[in-house]
TORVEX-695075 format. One record per residue (C-alpha): residue in three letters; z, y, x. Coordinates in steps of 0.2 Angstrom, whole numbers, always signed. Layout:
<site resn="ala" Z="Z" Y="Y" X="X"/>
...
***
This chain:
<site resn="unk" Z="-219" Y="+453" X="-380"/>
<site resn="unk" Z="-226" Y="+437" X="-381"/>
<site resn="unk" Z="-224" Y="+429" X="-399"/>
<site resn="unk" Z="-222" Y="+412" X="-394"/>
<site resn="unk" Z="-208" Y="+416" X="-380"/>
<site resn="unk" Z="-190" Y="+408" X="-386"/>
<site resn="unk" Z="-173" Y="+409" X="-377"/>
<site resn="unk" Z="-174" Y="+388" X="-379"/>
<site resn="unk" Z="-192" Y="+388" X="-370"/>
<site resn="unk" Z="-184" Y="+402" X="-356"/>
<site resn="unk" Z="-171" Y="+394" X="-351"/>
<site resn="unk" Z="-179" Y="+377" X="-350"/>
<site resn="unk" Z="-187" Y="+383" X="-338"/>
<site resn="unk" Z="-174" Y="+393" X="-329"/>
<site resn="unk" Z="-166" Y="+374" X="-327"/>
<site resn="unk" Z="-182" Y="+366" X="-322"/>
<site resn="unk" Z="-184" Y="+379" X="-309"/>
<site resn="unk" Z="-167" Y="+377" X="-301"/>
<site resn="unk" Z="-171" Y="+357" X="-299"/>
<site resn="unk" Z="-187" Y="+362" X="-290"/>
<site resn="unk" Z="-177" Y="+376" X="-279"/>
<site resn="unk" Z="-163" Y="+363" X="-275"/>
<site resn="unk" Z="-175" Y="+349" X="-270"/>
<site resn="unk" Z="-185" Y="+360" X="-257"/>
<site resn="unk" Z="-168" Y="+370" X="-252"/>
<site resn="unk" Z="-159" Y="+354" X="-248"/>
<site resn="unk" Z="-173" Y="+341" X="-241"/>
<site resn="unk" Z="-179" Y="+356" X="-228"/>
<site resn="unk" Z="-180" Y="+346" X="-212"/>
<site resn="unk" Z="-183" Y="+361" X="-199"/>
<site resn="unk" Z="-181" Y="+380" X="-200"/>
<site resn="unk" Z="-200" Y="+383" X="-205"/>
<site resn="unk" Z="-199" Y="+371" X="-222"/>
<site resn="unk" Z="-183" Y="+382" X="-225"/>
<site resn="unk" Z="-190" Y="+400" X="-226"/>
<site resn="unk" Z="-206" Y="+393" X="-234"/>
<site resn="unk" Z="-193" Y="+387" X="-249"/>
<site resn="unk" Z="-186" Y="+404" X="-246"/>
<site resn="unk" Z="-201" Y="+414" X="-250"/>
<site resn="unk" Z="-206" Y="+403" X="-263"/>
<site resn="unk" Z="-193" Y="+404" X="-271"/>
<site resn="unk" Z="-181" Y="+420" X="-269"/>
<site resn="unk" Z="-195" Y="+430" X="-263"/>
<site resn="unk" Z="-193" Y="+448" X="-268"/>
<site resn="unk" Z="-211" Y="+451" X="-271"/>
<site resn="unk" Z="-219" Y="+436" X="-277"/>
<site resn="unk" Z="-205" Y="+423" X="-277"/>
<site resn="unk" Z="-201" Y="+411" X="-292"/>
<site resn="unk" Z="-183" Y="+417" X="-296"/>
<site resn="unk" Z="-191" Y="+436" X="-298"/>
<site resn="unk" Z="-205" Y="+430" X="-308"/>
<site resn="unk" Z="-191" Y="+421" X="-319"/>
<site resn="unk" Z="-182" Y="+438" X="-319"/>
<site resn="unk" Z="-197" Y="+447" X="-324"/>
<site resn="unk" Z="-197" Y="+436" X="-340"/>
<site resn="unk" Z="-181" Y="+444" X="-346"/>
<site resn="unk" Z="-192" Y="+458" X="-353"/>
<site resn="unk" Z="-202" Y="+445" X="-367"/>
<site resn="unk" Z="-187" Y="+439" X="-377"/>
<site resn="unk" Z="-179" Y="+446" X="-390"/>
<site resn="unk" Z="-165" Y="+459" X="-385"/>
<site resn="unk" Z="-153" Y="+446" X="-394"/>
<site resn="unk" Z="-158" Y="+434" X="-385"/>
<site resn="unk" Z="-159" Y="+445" X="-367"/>
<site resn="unk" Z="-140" Y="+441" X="-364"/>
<site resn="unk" Z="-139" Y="+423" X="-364"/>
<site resn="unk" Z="-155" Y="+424" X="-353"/>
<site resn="unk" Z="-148" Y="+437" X="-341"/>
<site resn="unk" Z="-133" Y="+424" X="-340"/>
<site resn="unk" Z="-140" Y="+409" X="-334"/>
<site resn="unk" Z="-151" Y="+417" X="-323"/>
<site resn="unk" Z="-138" Y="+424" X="-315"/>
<site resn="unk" Z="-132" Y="+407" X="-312"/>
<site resn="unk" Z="-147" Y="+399" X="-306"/>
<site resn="unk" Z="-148" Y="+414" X="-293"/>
<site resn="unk" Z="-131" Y="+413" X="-288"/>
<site resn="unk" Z="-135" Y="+393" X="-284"/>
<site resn="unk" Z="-150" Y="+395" X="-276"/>
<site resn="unk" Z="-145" Y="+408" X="-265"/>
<site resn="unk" Z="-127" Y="+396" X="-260"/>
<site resn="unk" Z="-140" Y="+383" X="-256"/>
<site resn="unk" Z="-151" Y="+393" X="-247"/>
<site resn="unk" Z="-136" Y="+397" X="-235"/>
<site resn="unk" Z="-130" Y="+379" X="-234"/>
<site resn="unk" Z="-148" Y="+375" X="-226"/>
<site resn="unk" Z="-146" Y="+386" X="-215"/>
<site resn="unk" Z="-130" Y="+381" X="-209"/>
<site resn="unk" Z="-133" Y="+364" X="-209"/>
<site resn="unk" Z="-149" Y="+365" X="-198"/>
<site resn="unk" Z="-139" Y="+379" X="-186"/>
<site resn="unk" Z="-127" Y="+365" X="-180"/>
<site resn="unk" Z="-141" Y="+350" X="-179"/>
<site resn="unk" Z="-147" Y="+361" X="-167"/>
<site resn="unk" Z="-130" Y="+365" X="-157"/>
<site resn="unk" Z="-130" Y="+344" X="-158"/>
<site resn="unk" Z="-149" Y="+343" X="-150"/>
<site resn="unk" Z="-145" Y="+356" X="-136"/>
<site resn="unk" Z="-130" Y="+347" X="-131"/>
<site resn="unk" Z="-137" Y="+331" X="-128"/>
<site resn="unk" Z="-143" Y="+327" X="-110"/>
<site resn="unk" Z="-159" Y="+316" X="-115"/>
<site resn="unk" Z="-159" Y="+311" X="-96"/>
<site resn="unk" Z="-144" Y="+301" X="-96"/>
<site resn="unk" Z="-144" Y="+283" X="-100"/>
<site resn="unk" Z="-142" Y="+278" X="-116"/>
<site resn="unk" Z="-127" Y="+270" X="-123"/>
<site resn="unk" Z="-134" Y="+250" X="-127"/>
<site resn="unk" Z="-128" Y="+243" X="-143"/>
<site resn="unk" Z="-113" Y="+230" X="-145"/>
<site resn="unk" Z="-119" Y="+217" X="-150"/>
<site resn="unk" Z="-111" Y="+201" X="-158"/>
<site resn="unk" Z="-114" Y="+183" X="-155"/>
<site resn="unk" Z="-112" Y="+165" X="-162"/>
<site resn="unk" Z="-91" Y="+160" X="-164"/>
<site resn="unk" Z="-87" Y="+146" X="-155"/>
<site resn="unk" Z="-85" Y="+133" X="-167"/>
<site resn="unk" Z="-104" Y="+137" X="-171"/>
<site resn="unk" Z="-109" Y="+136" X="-154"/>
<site resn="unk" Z="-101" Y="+119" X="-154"/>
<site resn="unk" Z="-111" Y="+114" X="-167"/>
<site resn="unk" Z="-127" Y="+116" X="-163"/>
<site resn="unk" Z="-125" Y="+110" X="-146"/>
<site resn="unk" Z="-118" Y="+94" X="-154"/>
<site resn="unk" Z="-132" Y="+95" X="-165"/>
<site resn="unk" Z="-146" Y="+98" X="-151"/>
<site resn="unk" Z="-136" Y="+82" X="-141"/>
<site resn="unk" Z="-137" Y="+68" X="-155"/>
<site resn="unk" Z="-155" Y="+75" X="-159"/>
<site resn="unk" Z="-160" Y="+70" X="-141"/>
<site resn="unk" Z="-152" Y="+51" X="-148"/>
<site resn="unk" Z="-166" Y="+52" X="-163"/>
<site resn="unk" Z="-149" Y="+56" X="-175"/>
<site resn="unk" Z="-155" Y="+66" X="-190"/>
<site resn="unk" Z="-143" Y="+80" X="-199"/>
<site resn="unk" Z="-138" Y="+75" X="-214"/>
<site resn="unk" Z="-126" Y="+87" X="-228"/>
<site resn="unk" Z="-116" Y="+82" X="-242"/>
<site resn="unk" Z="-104" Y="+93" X="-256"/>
<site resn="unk" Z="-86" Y="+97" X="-252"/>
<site resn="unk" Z="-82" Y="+92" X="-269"/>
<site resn="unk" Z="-81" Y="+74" X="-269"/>
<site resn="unk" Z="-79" Y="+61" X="-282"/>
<site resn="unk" Z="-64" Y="+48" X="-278"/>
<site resn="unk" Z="-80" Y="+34" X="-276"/>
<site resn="unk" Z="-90" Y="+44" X="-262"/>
<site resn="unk" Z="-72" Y="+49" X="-254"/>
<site resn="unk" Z="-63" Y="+32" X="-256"/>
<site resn="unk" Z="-69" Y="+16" X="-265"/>
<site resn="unk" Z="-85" Y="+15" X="-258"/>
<site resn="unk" Z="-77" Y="+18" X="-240"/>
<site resn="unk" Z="-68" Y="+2" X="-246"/>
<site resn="unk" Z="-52" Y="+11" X="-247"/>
<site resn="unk" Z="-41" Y="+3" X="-260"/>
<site resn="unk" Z="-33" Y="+8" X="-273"/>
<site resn="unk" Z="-15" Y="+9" X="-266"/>
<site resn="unk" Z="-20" Y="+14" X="-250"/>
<site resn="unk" Z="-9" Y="+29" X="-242"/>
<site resn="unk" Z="-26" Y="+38" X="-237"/>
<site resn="unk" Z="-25" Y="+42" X="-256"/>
<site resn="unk" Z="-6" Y="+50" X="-259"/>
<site resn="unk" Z="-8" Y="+68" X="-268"/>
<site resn="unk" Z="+4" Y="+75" X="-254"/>
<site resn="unk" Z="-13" Y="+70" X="-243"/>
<site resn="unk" Z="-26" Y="+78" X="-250"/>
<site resn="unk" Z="-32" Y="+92" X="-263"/>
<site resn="unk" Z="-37" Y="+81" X="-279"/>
<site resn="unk" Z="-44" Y="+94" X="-293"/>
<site resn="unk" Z="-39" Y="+92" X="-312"/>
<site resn="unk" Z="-51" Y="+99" X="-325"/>
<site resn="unk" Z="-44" Y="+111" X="-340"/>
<site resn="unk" Z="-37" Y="+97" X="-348"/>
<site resn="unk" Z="-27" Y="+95" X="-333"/>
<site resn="unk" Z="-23" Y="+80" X="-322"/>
<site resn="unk" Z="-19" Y="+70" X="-336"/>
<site resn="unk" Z="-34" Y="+68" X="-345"/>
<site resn="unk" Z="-45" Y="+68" X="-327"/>
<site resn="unk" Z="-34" Y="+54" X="-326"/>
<site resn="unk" Z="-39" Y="+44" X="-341"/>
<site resn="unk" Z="-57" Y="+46" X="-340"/>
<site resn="unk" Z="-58" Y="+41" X="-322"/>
<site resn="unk" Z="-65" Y="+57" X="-318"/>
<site resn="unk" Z="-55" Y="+65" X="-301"/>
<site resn="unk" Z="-63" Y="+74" X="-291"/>
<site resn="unk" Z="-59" Y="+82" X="-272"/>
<site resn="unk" Z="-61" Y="+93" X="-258"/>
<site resn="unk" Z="-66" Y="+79" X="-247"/>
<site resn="unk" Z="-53" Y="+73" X="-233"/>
<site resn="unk" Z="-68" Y="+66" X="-221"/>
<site resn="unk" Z="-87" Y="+68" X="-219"/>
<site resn="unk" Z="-88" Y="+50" X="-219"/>
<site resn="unk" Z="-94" Y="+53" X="-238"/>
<site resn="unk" Z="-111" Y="+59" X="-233"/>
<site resn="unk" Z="-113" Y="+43" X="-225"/>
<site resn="unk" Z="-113" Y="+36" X="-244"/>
<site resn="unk" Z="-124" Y="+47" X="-250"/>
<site resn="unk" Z="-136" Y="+44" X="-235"/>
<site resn="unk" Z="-137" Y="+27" X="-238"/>
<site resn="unk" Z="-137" Y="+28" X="-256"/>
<site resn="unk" Z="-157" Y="+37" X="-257"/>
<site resn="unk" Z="-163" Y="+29" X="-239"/>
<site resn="unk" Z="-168" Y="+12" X="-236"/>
<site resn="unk" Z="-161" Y="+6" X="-217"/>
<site resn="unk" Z="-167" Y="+10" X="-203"/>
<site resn="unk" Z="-153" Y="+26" X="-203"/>
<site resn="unk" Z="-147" Y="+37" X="-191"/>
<site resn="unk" Z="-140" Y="+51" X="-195"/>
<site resn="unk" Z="-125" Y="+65" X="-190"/>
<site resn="unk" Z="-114" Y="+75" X="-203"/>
<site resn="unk" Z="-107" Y="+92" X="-201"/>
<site resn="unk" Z="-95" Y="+99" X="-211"/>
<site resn="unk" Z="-79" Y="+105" X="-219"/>
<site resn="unk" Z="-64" Y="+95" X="-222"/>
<site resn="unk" Z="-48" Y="+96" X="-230"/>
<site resn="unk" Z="-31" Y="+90" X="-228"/>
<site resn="unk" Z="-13" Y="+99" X="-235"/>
<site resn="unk" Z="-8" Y="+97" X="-216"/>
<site resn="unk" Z="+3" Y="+108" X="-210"/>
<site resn="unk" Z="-5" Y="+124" X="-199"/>
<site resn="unk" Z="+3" Y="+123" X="-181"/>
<site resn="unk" Z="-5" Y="+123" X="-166"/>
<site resn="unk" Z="-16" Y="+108" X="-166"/>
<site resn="unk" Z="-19" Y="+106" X="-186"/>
<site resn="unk" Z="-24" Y="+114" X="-201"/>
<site resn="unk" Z="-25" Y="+113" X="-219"/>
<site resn="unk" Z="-46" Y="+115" X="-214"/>
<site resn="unk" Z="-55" Y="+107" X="-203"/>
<site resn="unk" Z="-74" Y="+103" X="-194"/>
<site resn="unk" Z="-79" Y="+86" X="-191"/>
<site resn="unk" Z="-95" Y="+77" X="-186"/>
<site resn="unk" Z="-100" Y="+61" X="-192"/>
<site resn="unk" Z="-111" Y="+49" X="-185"/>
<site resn="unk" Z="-120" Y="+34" X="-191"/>
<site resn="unk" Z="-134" Y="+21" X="-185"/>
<site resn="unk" Z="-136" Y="+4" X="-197"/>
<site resn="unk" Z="-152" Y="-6" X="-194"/>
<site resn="unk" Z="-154" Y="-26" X="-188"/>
<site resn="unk" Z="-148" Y="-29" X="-174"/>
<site resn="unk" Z="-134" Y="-17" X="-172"/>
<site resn="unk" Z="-119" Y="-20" X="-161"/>
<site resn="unk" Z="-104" Y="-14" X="-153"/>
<site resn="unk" Z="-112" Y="-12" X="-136"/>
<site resn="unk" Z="-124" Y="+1" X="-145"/>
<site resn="unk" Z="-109" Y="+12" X="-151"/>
<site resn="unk" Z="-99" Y="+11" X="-134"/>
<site resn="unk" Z="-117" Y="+17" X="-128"/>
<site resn="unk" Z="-120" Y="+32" X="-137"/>
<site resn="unk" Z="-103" Y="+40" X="-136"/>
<site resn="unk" Z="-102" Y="+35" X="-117"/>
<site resn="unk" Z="-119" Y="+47" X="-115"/>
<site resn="unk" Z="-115" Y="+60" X="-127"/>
<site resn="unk" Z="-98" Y="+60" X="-117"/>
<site resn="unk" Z="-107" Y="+64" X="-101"/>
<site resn="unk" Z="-119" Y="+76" X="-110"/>
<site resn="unk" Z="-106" Y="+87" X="-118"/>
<site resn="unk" Z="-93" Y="+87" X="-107"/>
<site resn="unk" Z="-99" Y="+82" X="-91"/>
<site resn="unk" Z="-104" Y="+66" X="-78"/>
<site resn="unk" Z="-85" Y="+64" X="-70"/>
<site resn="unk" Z="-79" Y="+59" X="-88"/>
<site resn="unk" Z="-71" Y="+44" X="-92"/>
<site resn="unk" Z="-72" Y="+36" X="-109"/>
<site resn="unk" Z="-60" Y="+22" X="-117"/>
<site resn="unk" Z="-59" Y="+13" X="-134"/>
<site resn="unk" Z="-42" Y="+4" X="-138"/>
<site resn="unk" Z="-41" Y="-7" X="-153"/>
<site resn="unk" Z="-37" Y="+3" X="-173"/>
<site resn="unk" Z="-39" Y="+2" X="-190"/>
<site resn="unk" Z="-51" Y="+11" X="-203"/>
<site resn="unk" Z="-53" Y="+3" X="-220"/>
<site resn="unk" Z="-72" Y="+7" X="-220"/>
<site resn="unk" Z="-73" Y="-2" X="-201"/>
<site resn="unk" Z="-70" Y="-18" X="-194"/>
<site resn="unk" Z="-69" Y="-19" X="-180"/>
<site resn="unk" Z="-61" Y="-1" X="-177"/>
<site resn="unk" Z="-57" Y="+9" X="-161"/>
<site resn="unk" Z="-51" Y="+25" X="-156"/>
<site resn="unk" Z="-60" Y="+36" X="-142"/>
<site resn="unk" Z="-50" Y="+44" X="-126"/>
<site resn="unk" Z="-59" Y="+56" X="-117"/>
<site resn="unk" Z="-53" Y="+61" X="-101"/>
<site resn="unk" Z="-63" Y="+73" X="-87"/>
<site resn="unk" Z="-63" Y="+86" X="-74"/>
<site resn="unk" Z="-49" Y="+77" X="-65"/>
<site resn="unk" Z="-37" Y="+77" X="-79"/>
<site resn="unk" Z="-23" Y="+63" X="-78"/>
<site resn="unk" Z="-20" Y="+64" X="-97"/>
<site resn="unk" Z="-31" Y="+53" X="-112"/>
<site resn="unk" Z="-36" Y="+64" X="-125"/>
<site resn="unk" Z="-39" Y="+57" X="-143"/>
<site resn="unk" Z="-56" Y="+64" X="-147"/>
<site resn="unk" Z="-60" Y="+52" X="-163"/>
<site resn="unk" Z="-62" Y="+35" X="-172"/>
<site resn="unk" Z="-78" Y="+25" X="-174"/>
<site resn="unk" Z="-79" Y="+4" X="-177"/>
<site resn="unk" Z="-93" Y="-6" X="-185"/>
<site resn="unk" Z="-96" Y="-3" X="-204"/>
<site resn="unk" Z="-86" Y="-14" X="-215"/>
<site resn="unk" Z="-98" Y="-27" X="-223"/>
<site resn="unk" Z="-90" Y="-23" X="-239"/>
<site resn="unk" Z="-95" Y="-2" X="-237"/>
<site resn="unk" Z="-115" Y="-9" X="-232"/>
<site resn="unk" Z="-112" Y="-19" X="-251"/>
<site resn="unk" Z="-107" Y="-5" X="-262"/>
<site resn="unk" Z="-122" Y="+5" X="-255"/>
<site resn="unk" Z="-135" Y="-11" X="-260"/>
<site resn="unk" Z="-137" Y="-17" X="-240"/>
<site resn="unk" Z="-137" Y="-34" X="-235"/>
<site resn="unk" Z="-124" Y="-35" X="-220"/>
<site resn="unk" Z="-133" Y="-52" X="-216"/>
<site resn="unk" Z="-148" Y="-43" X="-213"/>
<site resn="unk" Z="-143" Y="-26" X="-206"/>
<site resn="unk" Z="-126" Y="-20" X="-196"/>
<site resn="unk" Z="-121" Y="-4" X="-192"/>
<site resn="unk" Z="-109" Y="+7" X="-182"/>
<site resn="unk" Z="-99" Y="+25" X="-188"/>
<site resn="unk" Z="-89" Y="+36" X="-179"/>
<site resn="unk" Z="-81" Y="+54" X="-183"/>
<site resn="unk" Z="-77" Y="+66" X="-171"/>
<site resn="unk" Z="-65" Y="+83" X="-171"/>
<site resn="unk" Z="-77" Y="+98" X="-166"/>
<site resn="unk" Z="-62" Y="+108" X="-165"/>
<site resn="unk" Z="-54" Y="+97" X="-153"/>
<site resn="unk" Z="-70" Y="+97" X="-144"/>
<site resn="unk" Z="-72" Y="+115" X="-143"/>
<site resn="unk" Z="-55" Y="+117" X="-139"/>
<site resn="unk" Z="-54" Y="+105" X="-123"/>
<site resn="unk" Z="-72" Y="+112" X="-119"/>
<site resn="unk" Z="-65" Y="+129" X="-117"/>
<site resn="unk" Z="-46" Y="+127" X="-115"/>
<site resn="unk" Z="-38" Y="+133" X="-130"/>
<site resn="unk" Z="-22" Y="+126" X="-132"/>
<site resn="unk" Z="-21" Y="+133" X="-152"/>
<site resn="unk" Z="-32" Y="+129" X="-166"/>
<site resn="unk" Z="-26" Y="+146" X="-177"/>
<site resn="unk" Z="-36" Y="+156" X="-162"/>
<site resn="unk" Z="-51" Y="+150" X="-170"/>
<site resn="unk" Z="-47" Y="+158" X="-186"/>
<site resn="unk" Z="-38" Y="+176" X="-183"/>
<site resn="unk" Z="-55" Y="+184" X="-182"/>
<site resn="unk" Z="-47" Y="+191" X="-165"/>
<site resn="unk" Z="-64" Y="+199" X="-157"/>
<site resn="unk" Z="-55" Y="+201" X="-139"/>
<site resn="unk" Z="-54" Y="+181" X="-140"/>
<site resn="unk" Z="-68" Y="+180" X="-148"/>
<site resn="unk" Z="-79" Y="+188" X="-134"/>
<site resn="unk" Z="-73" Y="+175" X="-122"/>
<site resn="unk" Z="-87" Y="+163" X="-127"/>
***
């Protein structure tokens, strides 16, 4: 008997012998690597498990039992995951045999860009071709980006509650209010200009893509979230004829040579003077609003720091929505957004 043999030290190794059995029992790859585990370790002659067995004859006789116990366990699992192997290799051999390796394959599905995406980067790549840099700004706006420095006053309707997602802190719209401190999910794109010509000296010309929000009602043709691109170009010298210009060939290049482009007299509080842009093409007898643009307001050139006597400047904003929808002939904005892949594979 060997002194220095105890029932602890046995059965350590008992355990670190059924770790090193299930590791080459379960990672066999092929029937070979499986009876090499086999042998080396539930081999009858030389085997690890009968060495281990073997040992039963160096311990104590008090201590033989709780030997003999859990060797009989590690057997027992060993010999289950010896059997499971096999199995498991059995029927990844049924699968291989079944398989016809001269047929042609199966190719993979494969997914591509949503519309709305593809939209945006051909807008992008068009205005690009113009020199129009991209430029990005936060959702989260400040009302001074959003609204005073687009010379929107204070009691304009632009700025209701009921049109628009205002933000109150913890202390709740309250204390926002006292401190002058609102804040917004912007309601137009038009606040990158701000920030544009805040940090760059003119010349400028730049396009900004984004999110915009507005509680509008989801039907058909609006939602409470929506894509717009932004386009402005302020340097000496800059005149209406330059804006009619620009949307007149990106008209052309997005949608075609037969379309027809017209500007009829609006509004905006951040241009003067202000048009809307029709779009009609392919034929079409109806108009279709695609967006407003107008000549910077002299007073949004100011609050930036720009001289309108030295430099002018034009801004217009466009739905890429609506785009994509009269591009392709969607008639319902939601389709964009139910994650409908039958639809979604049309583009």
């Amino acid at each position: 008997m060997n002194p220095t043999d105890t029932l602890e030290t046995a059965v350590a190794d008992l355990e670190a012998l059924e770790s090193a059995g299930r590791g080459a029992l379960e990672g066999a790859g092929d029937p070979g690597e499986l009876e090499a585990a086999r042998i080396e370790f539930l081999g009858q002659k030389q085997g690890r498990l009968k060495t281990a067995q073997e040992r039963l004859k160096t311990l104590e006789p008090a201590a033989r039992r709780a030997y003999g116990q859990r060797f009989n366990q590690v057997k027992t699992t060993l010999e289950s995951l010896l059997e499971s192997a096999r199995v498991r290799l059995a029927s990844r051999g049924q699968a291989l045999e079944g398989i016809d390796v001269t047929l042609p394959g199966v190719p993979p599905v494969l997914g591509h860009r949503h519309p709305l995406t593809q939209t945006t980067e051909e807008l992008t790549e068009i205005f690009g071709r113009f020199g129009f840099a991209v430029a990005r700004g936060p959702e989260v706006e400040d009302l001074w980006h959003n609204f005073d420095a687009l010379n929107i006053p204070q009691n304009h309707p632009a700025r209701d509650p009921l049109d628009n997602y205002y933000l109150a802190p913890p202390g709740g719209v309250e204390s926002l209010h006292e401190h002058g401190l609102w804040a917004m999910l912007r309601s137009q794109t038009s606040t990158v200009q701000i920030r544009v010509m805040e940090n760059q000296p003119p010349p400028v010309r730049v396009i900004a893509i984004g999110r915009v929000y507005r509680p509008d009602t989801v039907d058909a043709t609006h939602s409470f979230m929506f894509h717009q691109i932004e386009g402005l170009m302020v340097q000496k010298g800059v005149t209406m004829a330059d804006l009619k210009s620009v949307l007149s060939l990106f008209a052309r290049a997005y949608l075609g040579e037969d379309v027809r482009i017209r500007f009829r007299p609006s509004f905006f509080p951040f241009t003067e003077p202000s048009v809307e842009v029709d779009m009609v093409w392919h034929g079409k007898a109806r108009w279709v609003e695609m967006g407003g643009a107008g000549m910077v307001d002299p007073n949004v050139l100011r609050s930036v720091g720009y001289d309108p006597e030295d430099v002018s400047g034009f801004a217009f904003g466009l739905g890429i929505e609506r785009l994509c929808m009269r591009r392709h002939g969607i008639d319902d904005i939601r389709l964009l957004y139910q994650n409908d892949v039958d639809f979604l594979r049309q583009f």
